[in-house]
Backbone as JSON, one array per atom type, in Angstrom:
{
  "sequence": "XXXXXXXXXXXXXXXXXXXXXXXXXXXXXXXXXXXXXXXXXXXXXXXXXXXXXXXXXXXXXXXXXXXXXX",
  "N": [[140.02, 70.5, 96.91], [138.5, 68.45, 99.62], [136.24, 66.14, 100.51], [135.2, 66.61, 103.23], [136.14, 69.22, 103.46], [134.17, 70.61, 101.61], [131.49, 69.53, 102.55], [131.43, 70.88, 104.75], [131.5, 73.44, 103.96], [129.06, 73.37, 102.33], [126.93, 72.76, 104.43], [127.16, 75.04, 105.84], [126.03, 76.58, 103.79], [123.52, 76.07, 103.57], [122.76, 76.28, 106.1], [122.63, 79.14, 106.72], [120.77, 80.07, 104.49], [118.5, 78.99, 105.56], [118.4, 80.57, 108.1], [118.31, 82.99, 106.07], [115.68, 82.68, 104.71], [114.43, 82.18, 106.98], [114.33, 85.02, 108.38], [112.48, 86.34, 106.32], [110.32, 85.1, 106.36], [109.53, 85.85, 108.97], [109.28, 88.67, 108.51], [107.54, 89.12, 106.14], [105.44, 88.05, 107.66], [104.86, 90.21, 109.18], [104.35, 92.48, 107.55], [101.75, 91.09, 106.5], [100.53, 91.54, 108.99], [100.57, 94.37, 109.28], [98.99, 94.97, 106.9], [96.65, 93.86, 107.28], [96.16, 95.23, 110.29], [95.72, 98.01, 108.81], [93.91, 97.99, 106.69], [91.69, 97.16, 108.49], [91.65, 99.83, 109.91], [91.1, 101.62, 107.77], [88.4, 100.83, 107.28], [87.38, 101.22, 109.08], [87.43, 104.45, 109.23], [86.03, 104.94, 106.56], [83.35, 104.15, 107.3], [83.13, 105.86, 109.39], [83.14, 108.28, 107.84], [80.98, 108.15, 106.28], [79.14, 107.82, 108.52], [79.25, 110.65, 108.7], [78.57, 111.93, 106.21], [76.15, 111.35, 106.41], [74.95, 112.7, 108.85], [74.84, 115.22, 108.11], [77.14, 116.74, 107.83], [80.01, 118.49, 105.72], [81.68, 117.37, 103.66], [82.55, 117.87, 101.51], [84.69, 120.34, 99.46], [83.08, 121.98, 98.12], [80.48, 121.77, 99.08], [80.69, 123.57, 101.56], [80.45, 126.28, 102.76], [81.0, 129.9, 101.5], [84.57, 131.48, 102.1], [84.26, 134.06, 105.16], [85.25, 136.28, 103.72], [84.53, 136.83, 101.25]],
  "CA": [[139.06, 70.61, 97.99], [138.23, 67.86, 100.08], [134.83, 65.91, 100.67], [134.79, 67.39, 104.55], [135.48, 71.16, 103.36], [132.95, 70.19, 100.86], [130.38, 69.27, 103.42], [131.12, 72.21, 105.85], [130.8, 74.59, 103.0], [127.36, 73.07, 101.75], [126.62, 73.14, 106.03], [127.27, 76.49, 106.34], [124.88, 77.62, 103.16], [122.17, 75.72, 103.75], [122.58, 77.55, 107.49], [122.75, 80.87, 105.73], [119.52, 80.11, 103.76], [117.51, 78.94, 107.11], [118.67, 81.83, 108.52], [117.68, 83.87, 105.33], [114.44, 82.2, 105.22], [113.47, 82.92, 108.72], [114.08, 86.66, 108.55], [111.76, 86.73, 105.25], [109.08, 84.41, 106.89], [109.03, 86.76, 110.16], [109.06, 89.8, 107.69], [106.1, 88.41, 105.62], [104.41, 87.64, 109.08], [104.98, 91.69, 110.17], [103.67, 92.56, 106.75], [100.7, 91.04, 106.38], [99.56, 92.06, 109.74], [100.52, 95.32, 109.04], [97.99, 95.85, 105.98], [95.06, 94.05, 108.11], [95.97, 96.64, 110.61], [95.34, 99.1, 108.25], [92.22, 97.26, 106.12], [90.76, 97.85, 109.67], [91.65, 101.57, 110.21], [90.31, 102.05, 106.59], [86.9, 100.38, 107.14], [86.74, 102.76, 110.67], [87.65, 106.05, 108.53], [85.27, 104.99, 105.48], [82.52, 104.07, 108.19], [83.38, 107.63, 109.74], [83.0, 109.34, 106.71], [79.93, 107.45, 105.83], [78.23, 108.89, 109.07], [79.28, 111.75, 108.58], [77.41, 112.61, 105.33], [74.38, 110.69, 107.03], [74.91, 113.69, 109.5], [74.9, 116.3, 107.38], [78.55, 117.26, 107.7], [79.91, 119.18, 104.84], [82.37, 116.18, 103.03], [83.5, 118.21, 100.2], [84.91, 121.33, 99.83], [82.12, 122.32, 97.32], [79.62, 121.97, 99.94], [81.03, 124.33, 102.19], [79.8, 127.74, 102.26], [82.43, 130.25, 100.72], [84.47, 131.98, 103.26], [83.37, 135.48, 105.13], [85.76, 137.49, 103.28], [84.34, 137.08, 100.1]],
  "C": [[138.59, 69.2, 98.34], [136.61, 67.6, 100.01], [134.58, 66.58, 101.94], [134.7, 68.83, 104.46], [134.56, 71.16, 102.8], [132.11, 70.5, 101.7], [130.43, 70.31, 104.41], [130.96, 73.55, 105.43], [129.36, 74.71, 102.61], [126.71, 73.41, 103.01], [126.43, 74.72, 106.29], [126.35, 77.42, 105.07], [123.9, 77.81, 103.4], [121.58, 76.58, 105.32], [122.1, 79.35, 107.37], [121.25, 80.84, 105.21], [118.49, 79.55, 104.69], [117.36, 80.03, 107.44], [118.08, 83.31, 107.66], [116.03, 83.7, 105.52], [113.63, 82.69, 106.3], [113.27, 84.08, 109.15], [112.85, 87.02, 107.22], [110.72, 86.04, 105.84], [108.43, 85.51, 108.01], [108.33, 88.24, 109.49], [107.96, 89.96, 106.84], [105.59, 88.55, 106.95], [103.9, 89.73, 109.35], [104.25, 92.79, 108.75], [102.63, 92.54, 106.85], [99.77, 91.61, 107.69], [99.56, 93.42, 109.8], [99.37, 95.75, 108.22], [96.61, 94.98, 106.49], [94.85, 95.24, 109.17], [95.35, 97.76, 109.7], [94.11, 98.87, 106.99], [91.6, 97.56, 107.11], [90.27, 99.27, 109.82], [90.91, 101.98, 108.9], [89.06, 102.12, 106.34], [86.58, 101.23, 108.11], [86.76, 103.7, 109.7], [86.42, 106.07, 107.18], [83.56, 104.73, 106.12], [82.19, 105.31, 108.56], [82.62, 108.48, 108.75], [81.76, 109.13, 106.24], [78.69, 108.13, 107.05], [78.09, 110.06, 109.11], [78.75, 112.87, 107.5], [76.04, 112.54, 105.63], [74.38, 112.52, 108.14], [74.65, 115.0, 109.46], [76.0, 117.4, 107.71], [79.11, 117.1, 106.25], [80.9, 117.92, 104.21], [83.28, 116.48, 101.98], [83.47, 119.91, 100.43], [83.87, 122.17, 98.79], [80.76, 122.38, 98.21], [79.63, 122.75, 100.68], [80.69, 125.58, 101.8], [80.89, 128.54, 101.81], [82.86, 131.26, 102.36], [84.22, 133.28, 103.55], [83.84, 136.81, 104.26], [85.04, 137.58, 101.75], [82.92, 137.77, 99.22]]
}
């Protein structure tokens, strides 16, 4: 093997591993905003739920009256 196949082999990894790289960087990126998306929606729904005992909505199924058939 030559020093030029050499060098267009090493060329073509290091390309490969940019290339890898940059799909795992974007993928990380689509990630993390994924679970702030949903750290958000969590703090709405635990907010929610939070007025909703303030409200005096039933929260558990132990609170609930039993049903008419019984």
């Amino acid at each position: 093997m030559n020093d030029s196949s050499r060098i267009d082999e090493l060329e073509a990894r290091v390309a490969f591993q940019e290339h890898s790289l940059n799909e795992l960087s974007d993928a990380l990126a689509e990630a993390r905003a994924e679970i702030t998306r949903h750290a958000l929606l969590l703090t709405k729904v635990v907010e929610e739920l939070k007025s909703a005992r303030g409200a005096g909505v039933a929260t558990s199924a132990a609170d609930e009256p039993p049903p008419p058939h019984y």
